[in-house]
C-alpha positions in Angstrom: -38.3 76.2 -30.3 -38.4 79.4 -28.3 -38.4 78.5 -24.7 -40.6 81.1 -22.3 -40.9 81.4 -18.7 -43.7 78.7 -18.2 -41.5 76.2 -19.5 -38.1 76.6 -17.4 -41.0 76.7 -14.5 -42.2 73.2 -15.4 -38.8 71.7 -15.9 -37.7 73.4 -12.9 -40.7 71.6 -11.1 -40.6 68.4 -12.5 -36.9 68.3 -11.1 -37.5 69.7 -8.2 -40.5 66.8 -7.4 -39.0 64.0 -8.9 -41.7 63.0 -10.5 -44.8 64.2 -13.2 -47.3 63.7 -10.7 -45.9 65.6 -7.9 -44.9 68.4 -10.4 -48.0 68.7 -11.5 -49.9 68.8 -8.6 -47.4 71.6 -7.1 -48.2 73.5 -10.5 -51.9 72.5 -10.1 -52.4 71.1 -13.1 -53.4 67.0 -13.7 -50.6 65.2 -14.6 -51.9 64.5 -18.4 -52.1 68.6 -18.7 -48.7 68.5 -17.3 -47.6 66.2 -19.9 -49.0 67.9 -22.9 -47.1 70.7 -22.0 -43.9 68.2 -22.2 -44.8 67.0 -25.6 -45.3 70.9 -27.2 
């Protein structure tokens, strides 16, 4: 798996929040697109 940008910047967020749903909304993205980014 080749990591890129987008990803570190979605783990970074999810840690950050503490949670899918805050991560995703601080993305703005819904926290279903948020986790089919996870499972790719």
């Amino acid at each position: 798996m080749d990591l890129e940008l987008r990803h570190l910047k979605t783990i970074r967020a999810i840690a950050d929040a503490g949670s899918l749903t805050r991560a995703a909304t601080a993305l703005g993205l819904a926290q279903p697109a948020l986790s089919a980014q996870l499972k790719r």
